[in-house]
TITOR-674625 format. One line per 3 residues: number of its first residue (from 1); their letters; for each residue x, y, z of C-alpha. Coordinates in nm, 3 decimals. Example, Ala and Ser with C-alpha at 12.3 -4.5 7.8 and 13.67 -1.06 7.14 Angstrom:
2
1) as) 1.230/-0.450/0.780  1.367/-0.106/0.714
This chain:
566
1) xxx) 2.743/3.922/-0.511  2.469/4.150/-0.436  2.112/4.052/-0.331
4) xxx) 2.022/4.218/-0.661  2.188/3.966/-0.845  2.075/3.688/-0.579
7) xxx) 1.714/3.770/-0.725  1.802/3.751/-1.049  1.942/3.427/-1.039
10) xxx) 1.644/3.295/-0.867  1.424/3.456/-1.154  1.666/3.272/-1.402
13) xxx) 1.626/2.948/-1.210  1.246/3.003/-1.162  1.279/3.015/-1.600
16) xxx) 1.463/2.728/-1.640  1.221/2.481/-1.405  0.946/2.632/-1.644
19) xxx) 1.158/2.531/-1.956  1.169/2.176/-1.773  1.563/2.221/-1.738
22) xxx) 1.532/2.087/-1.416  1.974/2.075/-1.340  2.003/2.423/-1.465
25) xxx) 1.747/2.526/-1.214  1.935/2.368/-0.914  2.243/2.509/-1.025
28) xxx) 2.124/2.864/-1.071  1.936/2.787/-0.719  2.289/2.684/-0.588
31) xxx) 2.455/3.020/-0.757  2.175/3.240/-0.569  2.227/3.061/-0.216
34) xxx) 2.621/3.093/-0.250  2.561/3.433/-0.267  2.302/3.426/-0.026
37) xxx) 2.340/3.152/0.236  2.124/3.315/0.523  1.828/3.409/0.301
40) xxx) 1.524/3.191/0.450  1.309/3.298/0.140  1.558/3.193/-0.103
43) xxx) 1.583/2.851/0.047  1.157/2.845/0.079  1.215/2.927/-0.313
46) xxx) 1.494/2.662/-0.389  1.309/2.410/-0.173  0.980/2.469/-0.352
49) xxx) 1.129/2.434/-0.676  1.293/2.097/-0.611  0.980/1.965/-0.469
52) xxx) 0.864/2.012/-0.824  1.098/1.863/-0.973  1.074/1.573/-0.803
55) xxx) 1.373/1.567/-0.577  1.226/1.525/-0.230  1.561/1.475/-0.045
58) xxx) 1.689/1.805/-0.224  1.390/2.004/-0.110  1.407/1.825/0.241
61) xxx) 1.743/1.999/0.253  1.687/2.340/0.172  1.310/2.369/0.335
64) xxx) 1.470/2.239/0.711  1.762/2.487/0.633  1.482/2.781/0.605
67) xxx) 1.309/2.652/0.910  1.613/2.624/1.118  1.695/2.994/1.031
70) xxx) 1.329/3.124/1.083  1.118/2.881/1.313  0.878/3.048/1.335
73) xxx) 0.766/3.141/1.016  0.439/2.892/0.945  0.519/2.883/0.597
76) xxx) 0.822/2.716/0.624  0.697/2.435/0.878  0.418/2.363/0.652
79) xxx) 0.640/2.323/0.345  0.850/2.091/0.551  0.589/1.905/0.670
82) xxx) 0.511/1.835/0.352  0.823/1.698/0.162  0.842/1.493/0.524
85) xxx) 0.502/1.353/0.433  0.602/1.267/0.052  0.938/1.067/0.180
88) xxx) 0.695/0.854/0.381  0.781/0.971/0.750  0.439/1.158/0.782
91) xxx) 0.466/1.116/1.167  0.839/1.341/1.172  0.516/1.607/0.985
94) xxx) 0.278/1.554/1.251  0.503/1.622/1.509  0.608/1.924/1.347
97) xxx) 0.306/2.053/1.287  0.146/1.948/1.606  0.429/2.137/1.798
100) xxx) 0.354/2.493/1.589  -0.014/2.481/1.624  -0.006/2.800/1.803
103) xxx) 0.181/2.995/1.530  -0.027/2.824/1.211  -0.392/2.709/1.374
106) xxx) -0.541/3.026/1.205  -0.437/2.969/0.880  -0.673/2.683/0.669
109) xxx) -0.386/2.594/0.504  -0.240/2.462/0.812  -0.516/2.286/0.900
112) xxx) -0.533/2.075/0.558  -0.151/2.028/0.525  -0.133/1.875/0.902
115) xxx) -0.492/1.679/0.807  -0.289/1.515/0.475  -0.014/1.373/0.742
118) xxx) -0.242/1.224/1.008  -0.402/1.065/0.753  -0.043/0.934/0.585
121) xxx) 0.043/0.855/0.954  -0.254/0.645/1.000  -0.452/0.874/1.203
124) xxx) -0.817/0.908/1.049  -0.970/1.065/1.341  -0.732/1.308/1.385
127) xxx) -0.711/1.370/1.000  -1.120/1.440/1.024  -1.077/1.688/1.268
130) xxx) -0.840/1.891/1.115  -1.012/1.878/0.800  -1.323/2.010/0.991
133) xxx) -1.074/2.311/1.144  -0.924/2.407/0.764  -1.321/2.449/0.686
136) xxx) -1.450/2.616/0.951  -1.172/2.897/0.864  -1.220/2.876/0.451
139) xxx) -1.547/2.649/0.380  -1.491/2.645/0.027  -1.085/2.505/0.023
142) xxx) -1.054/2.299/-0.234  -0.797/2.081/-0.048  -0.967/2.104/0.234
145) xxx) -1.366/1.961/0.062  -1.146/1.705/-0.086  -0.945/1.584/0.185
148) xxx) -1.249/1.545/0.423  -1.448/1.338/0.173  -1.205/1.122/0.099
151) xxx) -1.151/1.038/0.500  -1.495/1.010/0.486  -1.499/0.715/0.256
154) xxx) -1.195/0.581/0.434  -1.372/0.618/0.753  -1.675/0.440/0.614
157) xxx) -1.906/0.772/0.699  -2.208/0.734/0.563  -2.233/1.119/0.412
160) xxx) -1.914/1.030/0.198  -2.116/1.060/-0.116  -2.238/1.398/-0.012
163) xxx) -1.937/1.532/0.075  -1.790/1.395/-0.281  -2.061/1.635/-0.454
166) xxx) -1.981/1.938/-0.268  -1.629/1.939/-0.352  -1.728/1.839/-0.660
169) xxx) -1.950/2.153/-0.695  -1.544/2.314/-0.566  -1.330/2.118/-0.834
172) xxx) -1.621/1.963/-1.091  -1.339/1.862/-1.336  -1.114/1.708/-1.125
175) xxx) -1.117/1.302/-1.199  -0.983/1.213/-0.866  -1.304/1.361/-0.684
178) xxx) -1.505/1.167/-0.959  -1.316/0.837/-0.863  -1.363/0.874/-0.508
181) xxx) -1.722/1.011/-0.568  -1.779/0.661/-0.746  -1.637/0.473/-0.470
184) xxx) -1.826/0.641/-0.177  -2.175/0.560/-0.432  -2.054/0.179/-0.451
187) xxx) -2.010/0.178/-0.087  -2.369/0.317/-0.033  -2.506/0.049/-0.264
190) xxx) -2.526/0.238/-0.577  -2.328/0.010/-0.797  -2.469/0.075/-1.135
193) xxx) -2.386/0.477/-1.099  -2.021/0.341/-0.950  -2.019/0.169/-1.290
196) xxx) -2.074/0.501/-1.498  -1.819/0.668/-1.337  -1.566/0.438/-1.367
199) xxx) -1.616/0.388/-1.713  -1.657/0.688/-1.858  -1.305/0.766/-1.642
202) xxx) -1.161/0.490/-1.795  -1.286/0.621/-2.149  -1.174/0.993/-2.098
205) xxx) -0.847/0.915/-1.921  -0.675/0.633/-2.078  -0.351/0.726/-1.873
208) xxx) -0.475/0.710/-1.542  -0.387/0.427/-1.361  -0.670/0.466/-1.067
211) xxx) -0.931/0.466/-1.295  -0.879/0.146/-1.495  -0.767/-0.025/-1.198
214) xxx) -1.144/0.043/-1.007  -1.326/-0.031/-1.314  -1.191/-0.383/-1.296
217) xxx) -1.243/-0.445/-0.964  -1.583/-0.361/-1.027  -1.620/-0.554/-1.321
220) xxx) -1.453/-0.898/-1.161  -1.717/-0.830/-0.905  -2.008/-0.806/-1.155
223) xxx) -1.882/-1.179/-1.275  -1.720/-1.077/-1.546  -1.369/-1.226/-1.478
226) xxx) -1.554/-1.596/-1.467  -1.574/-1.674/-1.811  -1.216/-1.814/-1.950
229) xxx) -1.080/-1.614/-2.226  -0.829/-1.452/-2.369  -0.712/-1.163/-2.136
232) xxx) -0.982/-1.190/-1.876  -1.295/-0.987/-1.959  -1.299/-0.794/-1.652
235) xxx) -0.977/-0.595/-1.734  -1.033/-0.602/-2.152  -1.103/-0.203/-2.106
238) xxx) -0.702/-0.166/-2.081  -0.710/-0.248/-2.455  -0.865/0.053/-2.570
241) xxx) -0.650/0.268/-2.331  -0.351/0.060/-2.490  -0.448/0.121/-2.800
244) xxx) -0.503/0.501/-2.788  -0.151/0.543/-2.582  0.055/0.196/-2.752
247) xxx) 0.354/0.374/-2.577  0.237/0.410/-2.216  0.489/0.181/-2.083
250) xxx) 0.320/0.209/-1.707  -0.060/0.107/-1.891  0.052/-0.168/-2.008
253) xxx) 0.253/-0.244/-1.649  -0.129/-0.196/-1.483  -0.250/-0.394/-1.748
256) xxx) -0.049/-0.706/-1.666  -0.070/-0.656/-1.270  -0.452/-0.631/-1.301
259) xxx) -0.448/-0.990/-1.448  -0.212/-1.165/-1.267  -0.443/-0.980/-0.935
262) xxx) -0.692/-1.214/-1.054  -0.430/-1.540/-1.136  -0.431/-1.482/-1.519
265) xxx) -0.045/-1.537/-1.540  -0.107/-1.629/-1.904  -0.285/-1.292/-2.016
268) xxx) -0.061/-1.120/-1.789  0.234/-1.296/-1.991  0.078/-1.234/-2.330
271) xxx) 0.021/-0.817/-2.296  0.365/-0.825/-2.144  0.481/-0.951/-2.468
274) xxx) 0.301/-0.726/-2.664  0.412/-0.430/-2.502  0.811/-0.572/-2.521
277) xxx) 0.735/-0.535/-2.868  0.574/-0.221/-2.925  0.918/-0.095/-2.728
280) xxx) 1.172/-0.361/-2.747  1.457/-0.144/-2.632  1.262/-0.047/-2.302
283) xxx) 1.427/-0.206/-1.989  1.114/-0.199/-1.751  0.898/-0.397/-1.965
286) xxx) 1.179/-0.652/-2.051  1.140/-0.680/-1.682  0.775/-0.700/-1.716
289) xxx) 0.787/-0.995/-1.954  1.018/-1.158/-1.766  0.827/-1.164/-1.421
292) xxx) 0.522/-1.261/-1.604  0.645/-1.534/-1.790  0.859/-1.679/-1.460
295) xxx) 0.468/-1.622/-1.301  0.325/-1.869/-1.599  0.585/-2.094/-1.585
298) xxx) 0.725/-2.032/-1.897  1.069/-2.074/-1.752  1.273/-2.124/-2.068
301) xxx) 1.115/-1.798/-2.210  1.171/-1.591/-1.842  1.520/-1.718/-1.871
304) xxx) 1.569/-1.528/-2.186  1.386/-1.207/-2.119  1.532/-1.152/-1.801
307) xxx) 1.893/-1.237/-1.987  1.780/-0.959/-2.199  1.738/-0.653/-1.890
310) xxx) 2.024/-0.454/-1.907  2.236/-0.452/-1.565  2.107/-0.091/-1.430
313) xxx) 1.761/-0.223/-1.462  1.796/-0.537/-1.320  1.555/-0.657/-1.014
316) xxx) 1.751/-0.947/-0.814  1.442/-0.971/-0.604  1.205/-1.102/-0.931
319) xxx) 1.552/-1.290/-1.083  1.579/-1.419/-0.714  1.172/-1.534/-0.745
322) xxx) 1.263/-1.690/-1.050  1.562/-1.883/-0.991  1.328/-2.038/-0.645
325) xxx) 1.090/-2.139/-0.955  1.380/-2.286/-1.177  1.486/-2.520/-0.830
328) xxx) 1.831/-2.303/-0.844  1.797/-2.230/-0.468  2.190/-2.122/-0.454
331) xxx) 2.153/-1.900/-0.694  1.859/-1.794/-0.570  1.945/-1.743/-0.221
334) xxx) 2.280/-1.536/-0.371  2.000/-1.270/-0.582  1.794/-1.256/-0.260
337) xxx) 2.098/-1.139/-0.052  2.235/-0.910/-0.298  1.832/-0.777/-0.253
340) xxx) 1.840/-0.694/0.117  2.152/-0.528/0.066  2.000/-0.271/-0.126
343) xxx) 1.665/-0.276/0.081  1.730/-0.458/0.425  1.353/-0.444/0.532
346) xxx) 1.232/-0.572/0.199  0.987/-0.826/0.315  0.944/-0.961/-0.020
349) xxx) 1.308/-1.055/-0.011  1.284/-1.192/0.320  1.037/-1.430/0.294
352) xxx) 1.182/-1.556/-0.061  1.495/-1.616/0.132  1.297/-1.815/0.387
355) xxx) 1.249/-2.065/0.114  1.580/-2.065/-0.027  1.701/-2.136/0.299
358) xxx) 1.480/-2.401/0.392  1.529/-2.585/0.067  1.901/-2.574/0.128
361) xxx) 1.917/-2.685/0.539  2.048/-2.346/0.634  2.032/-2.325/0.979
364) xxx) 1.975/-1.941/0.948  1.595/-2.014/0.886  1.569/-2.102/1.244
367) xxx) 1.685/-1.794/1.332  1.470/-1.583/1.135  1.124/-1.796/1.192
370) xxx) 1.168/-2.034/1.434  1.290/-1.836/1.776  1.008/-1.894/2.043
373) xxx) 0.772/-1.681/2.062  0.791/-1.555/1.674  0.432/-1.737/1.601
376) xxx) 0.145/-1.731/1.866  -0.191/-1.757/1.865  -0.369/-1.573/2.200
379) xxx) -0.676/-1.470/2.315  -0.883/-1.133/2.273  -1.034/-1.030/2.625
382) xxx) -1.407/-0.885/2.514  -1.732/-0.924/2.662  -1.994/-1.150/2.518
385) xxx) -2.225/-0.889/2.458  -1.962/-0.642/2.299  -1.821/-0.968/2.141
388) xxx) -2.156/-0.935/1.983  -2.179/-0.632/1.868  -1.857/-0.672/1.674
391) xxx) -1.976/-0.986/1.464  -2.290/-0.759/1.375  -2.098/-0.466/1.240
394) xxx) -1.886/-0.680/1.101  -2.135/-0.928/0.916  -2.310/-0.558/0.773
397) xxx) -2.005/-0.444/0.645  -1.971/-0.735/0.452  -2.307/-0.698/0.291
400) xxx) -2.203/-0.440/0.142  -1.840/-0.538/0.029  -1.683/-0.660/-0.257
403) xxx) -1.395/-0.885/-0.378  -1.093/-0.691/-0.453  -0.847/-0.744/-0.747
406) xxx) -0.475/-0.850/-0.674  -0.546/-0.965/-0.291  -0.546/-1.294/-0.154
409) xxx) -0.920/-1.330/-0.133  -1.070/-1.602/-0.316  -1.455/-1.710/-0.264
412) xxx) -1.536/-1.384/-0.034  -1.560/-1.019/0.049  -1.304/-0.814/0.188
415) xxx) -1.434/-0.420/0.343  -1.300/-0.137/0.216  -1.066/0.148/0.392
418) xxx) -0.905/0.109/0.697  -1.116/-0.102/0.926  -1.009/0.047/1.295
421) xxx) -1.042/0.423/1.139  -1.424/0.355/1.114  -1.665/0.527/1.358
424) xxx) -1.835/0.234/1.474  -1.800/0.205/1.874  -1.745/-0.177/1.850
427) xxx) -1.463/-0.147/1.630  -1.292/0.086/1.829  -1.319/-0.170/2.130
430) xxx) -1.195/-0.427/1.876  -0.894/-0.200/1.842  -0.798/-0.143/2.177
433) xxx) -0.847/-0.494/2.301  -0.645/-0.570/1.966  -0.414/-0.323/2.069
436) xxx) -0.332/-0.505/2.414  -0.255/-0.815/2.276  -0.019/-0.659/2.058
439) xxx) 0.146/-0.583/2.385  0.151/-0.949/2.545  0.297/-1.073/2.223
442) xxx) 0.592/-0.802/2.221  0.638/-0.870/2.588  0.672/-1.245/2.434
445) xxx) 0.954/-1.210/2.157  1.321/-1.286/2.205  1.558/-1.024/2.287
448) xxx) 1.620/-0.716/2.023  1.840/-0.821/1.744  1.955/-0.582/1.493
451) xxx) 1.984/-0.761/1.203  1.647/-0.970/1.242  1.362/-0.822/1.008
454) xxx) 1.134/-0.836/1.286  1.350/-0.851/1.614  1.527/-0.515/1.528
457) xxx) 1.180/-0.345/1.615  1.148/-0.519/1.962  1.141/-0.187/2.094
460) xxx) 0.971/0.038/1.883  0.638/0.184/1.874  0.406/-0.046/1.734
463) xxx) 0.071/0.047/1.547  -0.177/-0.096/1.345  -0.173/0.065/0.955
466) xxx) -0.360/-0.096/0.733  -0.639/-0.296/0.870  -0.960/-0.558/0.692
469) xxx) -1.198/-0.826/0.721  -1.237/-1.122/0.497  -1.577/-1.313/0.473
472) xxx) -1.532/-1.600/0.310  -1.808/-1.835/0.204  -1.801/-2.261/0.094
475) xxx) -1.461/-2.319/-0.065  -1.331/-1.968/-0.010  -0.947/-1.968/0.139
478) xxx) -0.670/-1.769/0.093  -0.415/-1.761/-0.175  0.033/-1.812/-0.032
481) xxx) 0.069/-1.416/-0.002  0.264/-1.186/0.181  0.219/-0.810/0.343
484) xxx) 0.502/-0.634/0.245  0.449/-0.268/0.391  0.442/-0.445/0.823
487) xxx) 0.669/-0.617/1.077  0.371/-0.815/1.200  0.104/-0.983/1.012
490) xxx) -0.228/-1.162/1.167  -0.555/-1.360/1.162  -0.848/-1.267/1.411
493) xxx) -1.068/-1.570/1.421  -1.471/-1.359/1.422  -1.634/-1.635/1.341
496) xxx) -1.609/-1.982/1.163  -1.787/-2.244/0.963  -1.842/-2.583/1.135
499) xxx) -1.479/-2.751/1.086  -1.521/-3.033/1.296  -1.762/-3.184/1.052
502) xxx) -1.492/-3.117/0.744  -1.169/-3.256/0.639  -0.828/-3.277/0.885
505) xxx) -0.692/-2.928/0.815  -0.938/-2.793/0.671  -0.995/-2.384/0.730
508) xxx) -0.680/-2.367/0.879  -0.391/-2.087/0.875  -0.071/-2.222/0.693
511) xxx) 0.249/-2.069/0.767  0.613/-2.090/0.575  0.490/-2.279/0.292
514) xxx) 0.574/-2.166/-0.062  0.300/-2.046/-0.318  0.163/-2.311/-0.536
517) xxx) 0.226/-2.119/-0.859  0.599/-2.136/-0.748  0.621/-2.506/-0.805
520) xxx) 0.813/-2.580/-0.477  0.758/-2.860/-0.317  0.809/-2.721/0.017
523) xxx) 0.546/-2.755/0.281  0.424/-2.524/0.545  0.669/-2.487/0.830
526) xxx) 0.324/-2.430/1.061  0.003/-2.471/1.062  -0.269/-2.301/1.308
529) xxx) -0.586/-2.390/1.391  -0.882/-2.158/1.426  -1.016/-2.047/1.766
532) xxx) -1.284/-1.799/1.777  -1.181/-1.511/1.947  -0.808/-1.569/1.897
535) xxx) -0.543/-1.378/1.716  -0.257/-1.521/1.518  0.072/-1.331/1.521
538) xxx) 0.373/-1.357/1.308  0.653/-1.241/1.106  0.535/-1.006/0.793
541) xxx) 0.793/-1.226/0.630  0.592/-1.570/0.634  0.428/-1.653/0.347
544) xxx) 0.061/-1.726/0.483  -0.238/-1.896/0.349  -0.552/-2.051/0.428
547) xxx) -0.710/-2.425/0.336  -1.064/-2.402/0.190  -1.352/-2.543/0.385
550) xxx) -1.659/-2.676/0.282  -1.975/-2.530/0.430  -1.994/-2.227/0.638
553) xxx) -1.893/-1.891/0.658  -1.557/-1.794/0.794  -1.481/-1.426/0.936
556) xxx) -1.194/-1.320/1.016  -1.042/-0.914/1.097  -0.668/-0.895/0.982
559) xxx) -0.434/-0.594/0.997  -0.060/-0.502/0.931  0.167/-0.369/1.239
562) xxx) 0.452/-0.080/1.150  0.733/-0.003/1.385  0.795/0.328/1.432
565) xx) 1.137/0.450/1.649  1.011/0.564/1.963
């Protein structure tokens, strides 16, 4: 076959993704590249193609085959680097990126692609300073304005709002720079033009997800989730949305996860219902309606909705929650196996399991959360003074913080973005004496087990991902929860209310113990007391929880911990 026809077929295939026939494209694609194995553009063209078409691991494929036959053509690494960032391993990108800086650091679009991984790898910093390189070479790239406001508002700058208008001024209609425009306002204070935003979002894009989801947050903030009602005032703006789209099977998904955020299982039952029958042959809200109504304890109706999910869209995880919930912990602990065998770091699954197997004596829960050295609670090396400084930035944060929908705060604030990405200097002291402890507590943990959710990452690179602080005021605690996306969860005690003067327990960090809402009566396996300037470490796959207290305030910085293979 000549290249003449090679091109040809790629025009064909290049037709046919525009027709939406995504197969025929890949086949025509596959035609041209028979004909054509050693063509690097080709494969740039195939690879591109299947991006859009949503099959990552496809255009993974083809864009490292172009690389590996022209290295050193920019375009190719940045294409790679980007389906690399989309499958989640943003710091294979980095590295790849980082390692052709010489070949691509004049091009903006360089700059903005390697920004978009640091950030997905966790890196703020460096993600603000590449931003700041893709501008100084094109100070009007659209990807670029966009990119660095949004770190901005991650980063807690305080010129976020500002640089949310000028790419604004770049992209006016784009709803994703209004959202994060809104955002950076709220987080200057401005809550009523936050408010606007959000609503008029809501209003003018009843699809999108984002949108609805902020404008409750904002609203359960404003006191509107207080009241009882039917379906929870502070997320009654889904209705409209539902209304205009009665099909959108993920709007009425958001719908249902925005209530049950704020422990309305009943509403979150109810539009799960509704939706099932708007679409009664759709699998994914049979699902729906079956999580929620397990979540209500409506266990005679869960039973029959989730008889009613057809095998391929079955979830053993949620039939795995719900048989824990019906006191079938055989059953239960068979779902939750067959779970981890499709996903074996699903934490979700994990911890589950950790009740199943506690409720039935198996001595496998020992070896999962009970090894030495799995739980500890050590101390943070810090100066008074800088010791100090830290409760200061930390108590103004808060000021300005809200409660967020679907966490585990109840009775508190909770700050925004990534804590340890913020510019403050006493946070990034906080980090690195964080950082060390981290250490001690690895150097602490039995040997390397491959099998062991935790212990198989003995002796990987460990970093902090996502990181917070919770204020809490007089009865404020934390709901049973879980972090599913870390190895390593944790509690830094900043500051706390006078517990001495309260009940036995009160204030305290509960470990093992099964959510209330599950209706197992299974205790926690341990229980740690508060010490200021102490961290709490342990297994991502402990349930975890906090007693209320009575008088006070209680401060606390808490982060996740990813293992990454060295």
């Amino acid at each position: 076959m000549s290249a003449a026809q090679a091109a040809s077929l790629r025009e064909a295939a290049l037709e046919a993704e525009k027709a939406g026939q995504a197969g025929e494209a890949a086949r025509l694609f596959d035609a041209a590249l028979a004909a054509a194995p050693g063509d690097a553009r080709l494969l740039n063209s195939a690879g591109g193609c299947a991006l859009r078409c949503g099959d990552a691991q496809r255009a993974e494929t083809l864009y490292r085959r172009a690389h590996d036959l022209a290295p050193g053509d920019v375009e190719f690494v940045i294409n790679l680097a980007i389906v690399l960032t989309r499958l989640e391993r943003a710091h294979e990108a980095v590295s790849l990126l980082r390692a052709r800086e010489a070949e691509g650091g004049g091009q903006a679009r360089y700059w903005s692609t390697r920004a978009a991984s640091e950030r997905d790898a966790g890196d703020l910093s460096a993600a603000a300073a590449s931003y700041e390189r893709c501008l100084a070479l094109d100070p009007a790239h659209s990807r670029g304005l966009h990119g660095r406001a949004r770190v901005a508002l991650e980063r807690g700058e305080r010129d976020a709002p500002a640089r949310y208008e000028a790419a604004l001024r770049a992209l006016p209609g784009d709803g994703s720079l209004w959202l994060g425009r809104a955002m950076a306002l709220e987080a200057a204070g401005q809550y009523e033009e936050a408010r606007r935003i959000a609503a008029a979002l809501s209003v003018q894009m009843p699809a999108w997800l984002d949108a609805h989801r902020y404008l409750a947050e904002l609203r359960l903030n404003a006191g509107e989730g207080e009241q009882p009602g039917a379906r929870g005032a502070f997320a009654d703006h889904y209705g409209p949305a539902t209304h205009a789209l009665p099909e959108n099977v993920e709007l009425a998904q958001a719908w249902c996860s925005a209530l049950a955020g704020a422990d309305r299982y009943e509403e979150a039952a109810q539009v799960a219902r509704e939706a099932l029958e708007r679409r009664p042959g759709e699998a994914s809200l049979a699902l729906c309606a079956a999580i929620y109504a397990s979540a209500n304890g409506d266990l005679d109706d869960a039973d029959t909705l989730f008889a009613q999910v057809p095998a391929g869209a079955r979830s053993p995880l949620e039939e795995g929650r719900h048989r824990l919930r019906r006191g079938d912990f055989q059953r239960a602990e068979a779902l939750l196996e067959a779970a981890l065998a499709r996903d074996p770091g699903s934490v979700p699954a994990w911890a589950l399991r950790s009740l199943a197997w506690r409720k039935l004596g198996d001595e496998r829960e020992a070896w999962l959360h009970g090894q030495e050295g799995l739980v500890r609670r050590l101390p943070l090396s810090l100066s008074d003074a800088r010791w100090g400084e830290i409760v200061a930035t930390l108590d103004a944060l808060h000021d300005e913080s809200i409660h967020p929908v679907g966490q585990s705060v109840r009775g508190g604030s909770q700050t925004r973005g990534a804590l340890f990405a913020r510019t403050e200097p006493p946070l990034r002291d906080l980090h690195e004496a964080i950082m060390a402890v981290i250490e001690q507590y690895r150097e602490g943990l039995p040997p390397r087990d491959g099998d062991h959710p935790l212990l198989r990452h003995r002796e990987d690179s460990l970093a902090i991902t996502g990181s917070w602080s919770v204020r809490l005021g007089p009865g404020g605690r934390h709901t049973v929860h879980i972090h599913p996306r870390g190895v390593l969860s944790s509690a830094l005690y900043v500051s706390l209310p006078p517990l001495a003067e309260d009940a036995t327990g009160a204030g305290c960090l509960e470990l093992g113990g099964a959510p209330p809402e599950m209706g197992i009566d299974l205790a926690p396996s341990t229980v740690i007391t508060p010490c200021e300037r102490h961290l709490a470490l342990f297994p991502s796959t402990l349930f975890h929880g906090t007693r209320p207290f009575a008088s006070g305030q209680r401060m606390t910085v808490a982060f996740d911990v990813t293992a990454h293979t060295r």
